[in-house]
GUTORFI-245891 format. One record per residue: residue in three letters; chain; x, y, z of N, C-alpha, C in turn. Coordinates in steps of 0.2 Angstrom, whole numbers, plus 2048, in hexadecimal, padded with zeros to 3 digits. Layout:
   rest   kette   n.x   n.y   n.z   ca.x   ca.y   ca.z   c.x   c.y   c.z
    ALA       A     X     Y     Z      X      Y      Z     X     Y     Z
...
END
This chain:
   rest   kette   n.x   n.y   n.z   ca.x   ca.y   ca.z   c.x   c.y   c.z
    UNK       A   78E   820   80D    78F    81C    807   789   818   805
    UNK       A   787   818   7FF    781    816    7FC   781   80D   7FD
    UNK       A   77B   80C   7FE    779    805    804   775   802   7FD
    UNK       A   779   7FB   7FD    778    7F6    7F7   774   7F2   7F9
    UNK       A   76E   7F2   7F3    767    7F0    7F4   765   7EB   7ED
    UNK       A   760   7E4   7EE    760    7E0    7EA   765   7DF   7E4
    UNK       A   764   7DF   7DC    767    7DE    7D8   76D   7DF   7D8
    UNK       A   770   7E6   7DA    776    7EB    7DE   77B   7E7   7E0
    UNK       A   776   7E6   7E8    77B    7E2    7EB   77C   7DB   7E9
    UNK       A   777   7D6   7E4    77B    7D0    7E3   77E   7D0   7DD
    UNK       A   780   7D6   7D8    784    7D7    7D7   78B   7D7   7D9
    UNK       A   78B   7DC   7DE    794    7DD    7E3   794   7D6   7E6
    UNK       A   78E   7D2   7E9    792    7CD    7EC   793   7C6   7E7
    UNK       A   791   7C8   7E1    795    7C5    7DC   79A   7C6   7D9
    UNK       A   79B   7CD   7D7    7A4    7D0    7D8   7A9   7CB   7DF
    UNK       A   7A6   7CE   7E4    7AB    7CA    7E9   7AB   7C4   7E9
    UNK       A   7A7   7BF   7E8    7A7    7B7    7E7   7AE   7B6   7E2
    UNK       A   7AD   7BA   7DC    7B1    7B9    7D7   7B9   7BC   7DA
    UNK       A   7B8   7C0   7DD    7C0    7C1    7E0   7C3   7BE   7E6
    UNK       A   7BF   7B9   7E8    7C1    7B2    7EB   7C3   7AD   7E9
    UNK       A   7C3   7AD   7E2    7C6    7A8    7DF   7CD   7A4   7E2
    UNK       A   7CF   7A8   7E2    7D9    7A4    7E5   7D7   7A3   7EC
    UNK       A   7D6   7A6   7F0    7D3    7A3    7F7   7CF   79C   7F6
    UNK       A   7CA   79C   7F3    7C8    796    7F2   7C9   790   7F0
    UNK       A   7CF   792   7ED    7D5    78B    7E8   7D7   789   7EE
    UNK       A   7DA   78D   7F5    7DD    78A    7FA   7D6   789   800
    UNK       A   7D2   789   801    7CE    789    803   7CF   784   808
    UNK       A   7D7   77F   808    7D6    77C    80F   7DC   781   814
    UNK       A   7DF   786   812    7E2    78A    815   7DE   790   81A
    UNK       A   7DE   791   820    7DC    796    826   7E0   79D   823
    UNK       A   7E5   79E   823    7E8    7A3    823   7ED   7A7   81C
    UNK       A   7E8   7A8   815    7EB    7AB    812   7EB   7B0   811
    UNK       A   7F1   7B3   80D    7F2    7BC    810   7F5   7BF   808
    UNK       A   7F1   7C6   807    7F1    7C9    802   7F5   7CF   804
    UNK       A   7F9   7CE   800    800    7D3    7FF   800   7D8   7FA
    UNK       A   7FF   7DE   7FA    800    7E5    7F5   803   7EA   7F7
    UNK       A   807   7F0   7F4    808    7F3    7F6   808   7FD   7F2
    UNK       A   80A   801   7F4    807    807    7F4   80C   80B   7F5
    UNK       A   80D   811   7EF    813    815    7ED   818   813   7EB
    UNK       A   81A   80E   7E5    81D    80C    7E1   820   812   7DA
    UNK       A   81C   816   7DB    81D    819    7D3   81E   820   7D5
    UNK       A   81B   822   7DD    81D    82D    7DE   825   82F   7DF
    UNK       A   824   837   7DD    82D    835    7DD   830   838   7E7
    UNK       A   82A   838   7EA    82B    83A    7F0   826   836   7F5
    UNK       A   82A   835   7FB    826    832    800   828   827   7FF
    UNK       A   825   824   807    828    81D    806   823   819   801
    UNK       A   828   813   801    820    80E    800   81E   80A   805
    UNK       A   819   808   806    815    806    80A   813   7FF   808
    UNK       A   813   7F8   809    811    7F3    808   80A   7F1   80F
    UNK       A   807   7EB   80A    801    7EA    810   7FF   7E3   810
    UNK       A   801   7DE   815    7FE    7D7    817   7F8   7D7   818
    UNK       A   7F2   7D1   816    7EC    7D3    819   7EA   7CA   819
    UNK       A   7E5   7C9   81F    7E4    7C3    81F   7DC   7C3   821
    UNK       A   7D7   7C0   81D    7D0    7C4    81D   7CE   7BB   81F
    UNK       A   7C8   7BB   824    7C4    7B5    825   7C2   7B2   81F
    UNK       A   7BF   7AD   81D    7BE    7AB    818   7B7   7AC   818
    UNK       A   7B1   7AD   81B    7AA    7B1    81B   7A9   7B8   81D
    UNK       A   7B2   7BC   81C    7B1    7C3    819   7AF   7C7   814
    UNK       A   7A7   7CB   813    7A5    7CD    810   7A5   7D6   80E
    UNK       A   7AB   7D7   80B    7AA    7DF    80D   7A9   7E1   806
    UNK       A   7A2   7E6   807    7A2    7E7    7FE   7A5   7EC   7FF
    UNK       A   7A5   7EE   7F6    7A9    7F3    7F3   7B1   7F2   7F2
    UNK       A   7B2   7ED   7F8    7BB    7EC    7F7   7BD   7EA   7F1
    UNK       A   7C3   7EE   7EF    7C5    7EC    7E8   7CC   7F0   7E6
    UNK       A   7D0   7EE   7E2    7D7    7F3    7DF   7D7   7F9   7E5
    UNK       A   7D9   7FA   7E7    7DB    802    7E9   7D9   808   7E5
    UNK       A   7DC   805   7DD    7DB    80B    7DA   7D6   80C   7D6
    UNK       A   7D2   807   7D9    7CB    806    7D4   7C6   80A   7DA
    UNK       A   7C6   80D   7DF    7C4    80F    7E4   7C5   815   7E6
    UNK       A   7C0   819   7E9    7C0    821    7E9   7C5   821   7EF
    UNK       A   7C7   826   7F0    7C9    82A    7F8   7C6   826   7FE
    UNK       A   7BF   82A   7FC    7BB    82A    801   7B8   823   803
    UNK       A   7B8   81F   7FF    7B4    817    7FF   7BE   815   802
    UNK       A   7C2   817   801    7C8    813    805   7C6   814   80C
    UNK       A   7C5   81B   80D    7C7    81B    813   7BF   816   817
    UNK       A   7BB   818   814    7B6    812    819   7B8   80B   818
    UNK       A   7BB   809   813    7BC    802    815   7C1   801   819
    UNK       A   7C7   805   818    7CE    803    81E   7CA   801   825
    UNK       A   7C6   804   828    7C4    801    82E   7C0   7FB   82F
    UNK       A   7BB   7FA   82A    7B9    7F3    828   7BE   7EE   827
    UNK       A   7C4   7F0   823    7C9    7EC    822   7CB   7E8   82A
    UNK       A   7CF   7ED   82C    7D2    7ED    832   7CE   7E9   838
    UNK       A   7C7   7EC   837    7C2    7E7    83D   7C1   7E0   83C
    UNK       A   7C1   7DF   837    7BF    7D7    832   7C5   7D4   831
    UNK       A   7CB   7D6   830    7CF    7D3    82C   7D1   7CD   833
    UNK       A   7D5   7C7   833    7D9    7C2    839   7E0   7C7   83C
    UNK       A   7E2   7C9   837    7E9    7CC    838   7EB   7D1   831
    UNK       A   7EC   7D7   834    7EF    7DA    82B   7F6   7DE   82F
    UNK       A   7FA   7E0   82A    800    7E5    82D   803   7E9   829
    UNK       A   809   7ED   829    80B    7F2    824   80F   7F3   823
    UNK       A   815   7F4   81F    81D    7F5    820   81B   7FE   81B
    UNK       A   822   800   81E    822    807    81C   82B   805   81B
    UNK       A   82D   807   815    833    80C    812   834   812   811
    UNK       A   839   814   812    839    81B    810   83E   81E   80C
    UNK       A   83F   822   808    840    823    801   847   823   802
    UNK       A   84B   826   807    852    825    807   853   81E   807
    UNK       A   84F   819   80B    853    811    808   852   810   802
    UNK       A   84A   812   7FF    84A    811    7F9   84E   814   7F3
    UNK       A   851   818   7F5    859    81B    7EF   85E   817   7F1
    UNK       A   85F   813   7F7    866    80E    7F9   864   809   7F3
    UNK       A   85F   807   7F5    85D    801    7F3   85A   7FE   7ED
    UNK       A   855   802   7EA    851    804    7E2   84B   801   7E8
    UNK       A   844   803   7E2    83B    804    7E4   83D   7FD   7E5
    UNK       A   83E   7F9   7E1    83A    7F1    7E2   83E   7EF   7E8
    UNK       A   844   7EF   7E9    848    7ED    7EF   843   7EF   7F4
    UNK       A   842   7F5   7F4    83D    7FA    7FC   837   7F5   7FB
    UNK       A   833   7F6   7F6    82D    7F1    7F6   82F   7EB   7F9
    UNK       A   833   7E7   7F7    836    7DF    7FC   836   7E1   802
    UNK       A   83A   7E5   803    83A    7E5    809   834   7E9   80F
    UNK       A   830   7EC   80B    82A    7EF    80C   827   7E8   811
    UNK       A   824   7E6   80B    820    7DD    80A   822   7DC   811
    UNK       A   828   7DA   810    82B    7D4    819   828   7D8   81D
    UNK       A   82A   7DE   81E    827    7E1    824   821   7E1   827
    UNK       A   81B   7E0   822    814    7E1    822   814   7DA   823
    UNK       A   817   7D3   81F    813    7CD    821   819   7CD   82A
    UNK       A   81E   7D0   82B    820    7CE    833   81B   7D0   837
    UNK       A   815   7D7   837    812    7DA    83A   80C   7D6   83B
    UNK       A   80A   7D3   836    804    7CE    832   805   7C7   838
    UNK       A   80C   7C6   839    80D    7C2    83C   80D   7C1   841
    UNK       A   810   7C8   844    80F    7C7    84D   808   7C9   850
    UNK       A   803   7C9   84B    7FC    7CD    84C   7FC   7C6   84D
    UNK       A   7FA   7C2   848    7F5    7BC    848   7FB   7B7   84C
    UNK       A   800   7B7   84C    805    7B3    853   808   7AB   84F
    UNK       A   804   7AB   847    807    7A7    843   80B   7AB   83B
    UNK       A   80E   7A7   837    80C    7A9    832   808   7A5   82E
    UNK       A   807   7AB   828    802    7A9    825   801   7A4   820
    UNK       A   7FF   7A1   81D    800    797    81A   800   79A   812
    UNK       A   7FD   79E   810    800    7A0    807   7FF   7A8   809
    UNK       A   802   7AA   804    803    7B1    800   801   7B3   7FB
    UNK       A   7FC   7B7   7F9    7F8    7BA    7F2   7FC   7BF   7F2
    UNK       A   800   7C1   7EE    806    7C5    7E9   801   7CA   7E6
    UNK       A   802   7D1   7E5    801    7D5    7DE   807   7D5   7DA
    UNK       A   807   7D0   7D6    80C    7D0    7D0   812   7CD   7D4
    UNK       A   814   7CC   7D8    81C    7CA    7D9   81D   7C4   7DF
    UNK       A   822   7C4   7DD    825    7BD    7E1   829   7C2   7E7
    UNK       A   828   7C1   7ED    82C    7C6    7F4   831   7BE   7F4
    UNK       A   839   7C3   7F3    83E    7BF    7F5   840   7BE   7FC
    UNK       A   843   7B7   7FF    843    7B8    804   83E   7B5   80C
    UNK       A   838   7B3   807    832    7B1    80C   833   7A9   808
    UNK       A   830   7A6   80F    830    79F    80F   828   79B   810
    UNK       A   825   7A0   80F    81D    7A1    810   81C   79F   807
    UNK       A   818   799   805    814    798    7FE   811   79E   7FD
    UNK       A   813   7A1   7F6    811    7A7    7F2   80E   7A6   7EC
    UNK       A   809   7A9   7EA    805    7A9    7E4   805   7B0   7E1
    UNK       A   80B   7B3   7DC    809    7B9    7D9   806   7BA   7D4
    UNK       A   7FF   7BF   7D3    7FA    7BE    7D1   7FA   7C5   7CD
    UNK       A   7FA   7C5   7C6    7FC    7CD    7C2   7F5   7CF   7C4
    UNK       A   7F4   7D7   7C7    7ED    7DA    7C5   7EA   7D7   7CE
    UNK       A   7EF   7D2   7D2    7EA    7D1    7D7   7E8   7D4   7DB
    UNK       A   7E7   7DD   7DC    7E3    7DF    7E1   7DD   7E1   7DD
    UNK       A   7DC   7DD   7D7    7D3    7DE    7D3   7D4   7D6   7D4
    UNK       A   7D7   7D1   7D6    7D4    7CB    7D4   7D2   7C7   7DC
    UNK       A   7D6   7C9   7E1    7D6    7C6    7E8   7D3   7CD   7ED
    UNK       A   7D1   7C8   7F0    7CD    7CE    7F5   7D0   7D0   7FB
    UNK       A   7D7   7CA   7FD    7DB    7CA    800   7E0   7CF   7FE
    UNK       A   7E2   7CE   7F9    7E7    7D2    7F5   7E1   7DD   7F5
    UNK       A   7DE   7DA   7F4    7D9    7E1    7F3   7D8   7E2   7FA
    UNK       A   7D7   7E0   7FF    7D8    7E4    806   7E0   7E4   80A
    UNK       A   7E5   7E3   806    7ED    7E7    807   7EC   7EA   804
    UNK       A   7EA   7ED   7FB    7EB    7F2    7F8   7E8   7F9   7FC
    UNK       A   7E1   7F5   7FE    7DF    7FD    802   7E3   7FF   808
    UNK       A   7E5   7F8   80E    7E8    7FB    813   7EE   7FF   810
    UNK       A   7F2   7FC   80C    7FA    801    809   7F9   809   807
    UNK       A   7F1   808   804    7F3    80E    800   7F1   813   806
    UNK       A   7E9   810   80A    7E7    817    80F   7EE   819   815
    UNK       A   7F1   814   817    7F7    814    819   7FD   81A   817
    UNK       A   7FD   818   811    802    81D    80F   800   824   80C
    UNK       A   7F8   825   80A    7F5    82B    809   7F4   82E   80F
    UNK       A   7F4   829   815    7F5    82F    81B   7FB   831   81E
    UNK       A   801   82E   81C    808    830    81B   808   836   818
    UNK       A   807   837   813    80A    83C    80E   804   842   811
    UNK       A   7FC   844   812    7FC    848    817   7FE   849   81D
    UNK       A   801   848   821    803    849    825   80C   84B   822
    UNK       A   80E   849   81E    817    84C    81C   813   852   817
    UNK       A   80E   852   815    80D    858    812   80D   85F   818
    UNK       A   80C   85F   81E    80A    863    824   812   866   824
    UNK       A   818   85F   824    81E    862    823   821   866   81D
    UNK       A   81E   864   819    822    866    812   81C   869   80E
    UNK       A   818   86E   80F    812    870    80B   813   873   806
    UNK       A   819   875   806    81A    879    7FC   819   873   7F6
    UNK       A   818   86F   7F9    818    868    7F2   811   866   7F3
    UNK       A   80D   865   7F4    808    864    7F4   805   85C   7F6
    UNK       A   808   858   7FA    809    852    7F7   802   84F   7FC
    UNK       A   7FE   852   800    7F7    851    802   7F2   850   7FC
    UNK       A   7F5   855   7F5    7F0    853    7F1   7F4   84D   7EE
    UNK       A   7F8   84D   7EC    7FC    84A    7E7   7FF   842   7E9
    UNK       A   7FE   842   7EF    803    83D    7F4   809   83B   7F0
    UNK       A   80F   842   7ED    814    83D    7EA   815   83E   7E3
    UNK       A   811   83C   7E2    80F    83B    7DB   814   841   7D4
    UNK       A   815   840   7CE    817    843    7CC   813   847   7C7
    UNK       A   810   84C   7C8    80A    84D    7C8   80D   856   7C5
    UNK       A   809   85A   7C0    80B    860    7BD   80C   865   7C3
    UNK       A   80A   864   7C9    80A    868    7CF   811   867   7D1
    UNK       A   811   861   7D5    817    85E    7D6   81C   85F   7D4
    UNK       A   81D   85E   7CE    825    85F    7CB   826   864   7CA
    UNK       A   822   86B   7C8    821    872    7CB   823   874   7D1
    UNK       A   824   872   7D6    826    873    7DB   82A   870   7DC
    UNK       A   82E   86C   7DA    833    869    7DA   83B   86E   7D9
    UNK       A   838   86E   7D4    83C    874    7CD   83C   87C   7D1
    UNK       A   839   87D   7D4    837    883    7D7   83A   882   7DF
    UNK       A   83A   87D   7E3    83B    87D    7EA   842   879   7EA
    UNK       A   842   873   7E7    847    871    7E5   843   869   7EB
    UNK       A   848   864   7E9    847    860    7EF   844   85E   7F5
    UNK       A   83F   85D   7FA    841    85C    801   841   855   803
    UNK       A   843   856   80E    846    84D    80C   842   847   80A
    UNK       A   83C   848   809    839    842    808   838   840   800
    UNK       A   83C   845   7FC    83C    845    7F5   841   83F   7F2
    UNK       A   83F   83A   7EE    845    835    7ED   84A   837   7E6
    UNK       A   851   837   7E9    855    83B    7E7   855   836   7E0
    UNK       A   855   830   7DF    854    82C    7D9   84F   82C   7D4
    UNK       A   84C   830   7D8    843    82F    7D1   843   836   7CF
    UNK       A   847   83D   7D2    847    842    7CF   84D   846   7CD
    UNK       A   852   842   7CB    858    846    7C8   857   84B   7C3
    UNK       A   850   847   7BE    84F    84D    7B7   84D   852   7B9
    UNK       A   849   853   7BE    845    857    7C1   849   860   7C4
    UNK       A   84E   85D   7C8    852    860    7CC   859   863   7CB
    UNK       A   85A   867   7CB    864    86C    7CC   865   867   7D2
    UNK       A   86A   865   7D0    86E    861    7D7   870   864   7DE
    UNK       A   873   869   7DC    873    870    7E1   86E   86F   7E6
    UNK       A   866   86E   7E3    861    86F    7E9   861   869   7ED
    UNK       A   863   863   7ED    863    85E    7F1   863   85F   7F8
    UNK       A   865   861   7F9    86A    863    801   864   868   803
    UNK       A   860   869   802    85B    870    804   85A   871   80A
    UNK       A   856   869   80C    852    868    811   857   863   816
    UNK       A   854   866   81C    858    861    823   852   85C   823
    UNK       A   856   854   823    850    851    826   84C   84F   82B
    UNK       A   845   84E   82B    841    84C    82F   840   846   82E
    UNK       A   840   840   835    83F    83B    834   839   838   839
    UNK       A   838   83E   83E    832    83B    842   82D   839   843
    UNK       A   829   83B   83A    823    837    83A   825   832   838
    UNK       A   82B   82F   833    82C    829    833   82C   822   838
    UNK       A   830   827   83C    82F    823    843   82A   820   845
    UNK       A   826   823   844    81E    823    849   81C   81B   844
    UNK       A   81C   81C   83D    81D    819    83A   81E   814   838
    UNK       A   825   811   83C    829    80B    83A   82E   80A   836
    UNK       A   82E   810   831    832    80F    82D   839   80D   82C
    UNK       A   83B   80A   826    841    807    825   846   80E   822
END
């Protein structure tokens, strides 16, 4: 990765100054924690939510949106993340609750999961909450949802990476099971490939029967035996 030098870097370290803002508002709080999360919109595979609770003289460049962010620049920061941060965690749902229940319910209950795991890592919970966009029902933890917050909090911008690298290594390794979909490129995604295989193969289990009824002959549902082992590994709900 290309190494940030005079003007450059005091550039990016004034990007990130400015994406401390709401950290700094509380500035008498030790432990705040940014909440995002990841596969909300593919019609296959879970969603993944991500807690994350960063030192307050955490300096990581390039951190920012998930999706303002190559592949390749996630994967180098996920470990940076992880080494630096006080405490981070990760809730995983998987597409059959999220058909019991609808996406935003999974995502709720995605969230708890990640700030429970966030919790028993750091062995408190955390004093506020940075939201991207939503109020989590349910927590008793002070919440601040912030539209657009994995580009405005850095907290929030280090969950959006832990969820998304999290779940993009998910859907590689379900694509080893299910290779006719392609979902290593696609992670899910509803993509001209995708839905082409859909229509062609018909469903498999990690397909959410809710998000593709246009897509599919009813008949094909039943295709696939499930597999739930990697979920396992996982945690999932």
């Amino acid at each position: 990765m290309r190494e940030l030098k005079g003007e450059r870097l005091a550039a990016e370290l004034t990007r990130l100054k400015a994406m401390r803002a709401y950290e700094d508002q509380a500035s008498e709080l030790l432990y705040i924690a940014g909440i995002d999360e990841a596969g909300r919109g593919p019609l296959a595979g879970p969603v993944v939510a991500a807690c994350c609770i960063l030192p307050k003289d955490a300096v990581i460049l390039y951190l920012n949106d998930s999706k303002k962010v190559s592949a390749i620049r996630r994967e180098a920061l996920l470990p940076e993340i992880e080494e630096k941060a006080l405490a981070f965690g990760y809730g995983v749902v998987s597409e059959k609750r999220i058909d019991e229940i609808n996406i935003l319910n999974a995502t709720y209950e995605a969230m708890h999961l990640a700030i429970a795991m966030t919790e028993k890592k750091l062995g408190k919970s955390p004093e506020l909450l940075l939201n991207d966009a939503v109020t989590i029902p349910g927590v008793s933890i002070p919440q601040i949802p912030i539209i657009k917050g994995d580009a405005k909090s850095v907290s929030i911008a280090a969950a959006s990476i832990i969820a998304k690298v999290t779940r993009d290594h998910m859907m590689v390794e379900l694509d080893k099971l299910y290779p006719e979909y392609g979902f290593a490129k696609h992670k899910g995604y509803g993509t001209a490939q995708h839905i082409a295989a859909l229509r062609t193969y018909g469903p498999c289990p990690i397909h959410r029967m809710s998000f593709i009824t246009k897509f599919i002959d009813k008949s094909k549902r039943d295709s696939w035996k499930y597999k739930d082992r990697l979920y396992e590994e996982f945690g999932a709900e």
